[in-house]
Each structure stands twice: as structure tokens, then as C-alpha cells.
C-alpha positions in Angstrom: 141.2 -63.0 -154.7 143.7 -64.0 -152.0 144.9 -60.3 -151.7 141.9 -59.0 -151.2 140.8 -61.5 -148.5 144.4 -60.7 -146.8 143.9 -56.6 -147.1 139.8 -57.4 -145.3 141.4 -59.1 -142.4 144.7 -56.9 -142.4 142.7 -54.7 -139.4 141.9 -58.0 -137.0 145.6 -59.7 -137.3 146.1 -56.8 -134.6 143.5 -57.3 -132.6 143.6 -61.3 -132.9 147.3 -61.5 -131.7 146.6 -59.8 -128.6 145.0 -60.6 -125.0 141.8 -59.4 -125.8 141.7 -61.6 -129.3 142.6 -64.6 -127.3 140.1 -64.2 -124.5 137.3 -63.4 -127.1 138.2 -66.4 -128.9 138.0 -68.5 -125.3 134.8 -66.7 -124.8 133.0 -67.4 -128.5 134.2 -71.2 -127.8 132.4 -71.1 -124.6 129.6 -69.6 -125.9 129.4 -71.9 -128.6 129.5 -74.9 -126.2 127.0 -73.7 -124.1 124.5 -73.4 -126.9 125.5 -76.6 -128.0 124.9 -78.3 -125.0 121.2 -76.8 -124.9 121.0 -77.7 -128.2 118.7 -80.6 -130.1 122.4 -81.7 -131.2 123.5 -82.6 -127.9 122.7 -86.2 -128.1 124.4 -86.3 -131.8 127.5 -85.2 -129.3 127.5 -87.8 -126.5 127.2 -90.4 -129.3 129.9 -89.2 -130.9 132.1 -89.1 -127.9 131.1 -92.3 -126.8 131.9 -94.1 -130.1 134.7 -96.5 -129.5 137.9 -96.2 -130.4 140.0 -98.6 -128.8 143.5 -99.6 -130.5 144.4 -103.4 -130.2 148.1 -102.6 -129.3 147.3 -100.8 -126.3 146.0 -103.3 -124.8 143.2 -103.6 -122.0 144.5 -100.4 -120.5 143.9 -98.0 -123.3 141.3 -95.4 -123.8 138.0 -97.0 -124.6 136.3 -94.0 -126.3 136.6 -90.6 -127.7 136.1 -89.0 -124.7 138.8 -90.7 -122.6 141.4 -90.0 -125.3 140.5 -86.5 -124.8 140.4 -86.1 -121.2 143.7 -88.7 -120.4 146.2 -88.7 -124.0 145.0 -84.5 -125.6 144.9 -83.0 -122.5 148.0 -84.3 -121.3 150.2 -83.2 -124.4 148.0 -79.9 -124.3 149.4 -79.4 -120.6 152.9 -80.6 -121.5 152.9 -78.0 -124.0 151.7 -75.3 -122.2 154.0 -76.1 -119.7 156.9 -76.3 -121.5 
């Protein structure tokens, strides 16, 4: 079974590695975020973002919720990465 699933996708491994697979991979997860956001799921989102998530050793300065570990601690390692 695993052979045969590696010969059906042997034709996108091309396609996936290149410029155009990357920017219709950006473009499917923009696509799927704007659907979500006009979504009835939306809310099931923003409560899920805003769940907190606050680690004791942090202390007072740490993030507070989902959303602020993603937009100040992922981000930041996502940017060092790319940078690097």
C-alpha cells in the first residue's frame, strides 16, 4: 500500500518542490482562512485563541493567550529562521 501511495504522488513531488507549489500552497491556506473566517466556525476560533495559556514561570510578563504566543514567541522564531 505504501508504494502505491508513493508512485500516485510521484508526479506532484515535482510540482510541490517548486515556486509555483509553494505559492499555491500560500494561496489554498489563504483561501482556507478566508472561508473560515466567514464561516459559522469563526467564533469556535476566537475562543480558541483566546483560551489562556499563561505559564507560572514566566511571570506577569508572559503571553496571556494563544494568540499572543503566536503573534510575539512563533513568529519570532519563524522570522529568526527565515532569516537565518
Amino acid at each position: 500500500m505504501t508504494e502505491a501511495y508513493i508512485a500516485s504522488t510521484a508526479h506532484l513531488r515535482p510540482f510541490l518542490g517548486s515556486p509555483s507549489g509553494y505559492a499555491s500552497g500560500l494561496l489554498f491556506a489563504s483561501l482556507a482562512d478566508r472561508v473560515r473566517e466567514n464561516s459559522p466556525w469563526e467564533s469556535g476560533y476566537t475562543a480558541l485563541i483566546t483560551t489562556p495559556m499563561k505559564l507560572s514561570f514566566l511571570g506577569p510578563r508572559g503571553p496571556e493567550n494563544m494568540d499572543l504566543w503566536v503573534s510575539s514567541g512563533l513568529m519570532i522564531l519563524f522570522f529568526l529562521v527565515v532569516i537565518l
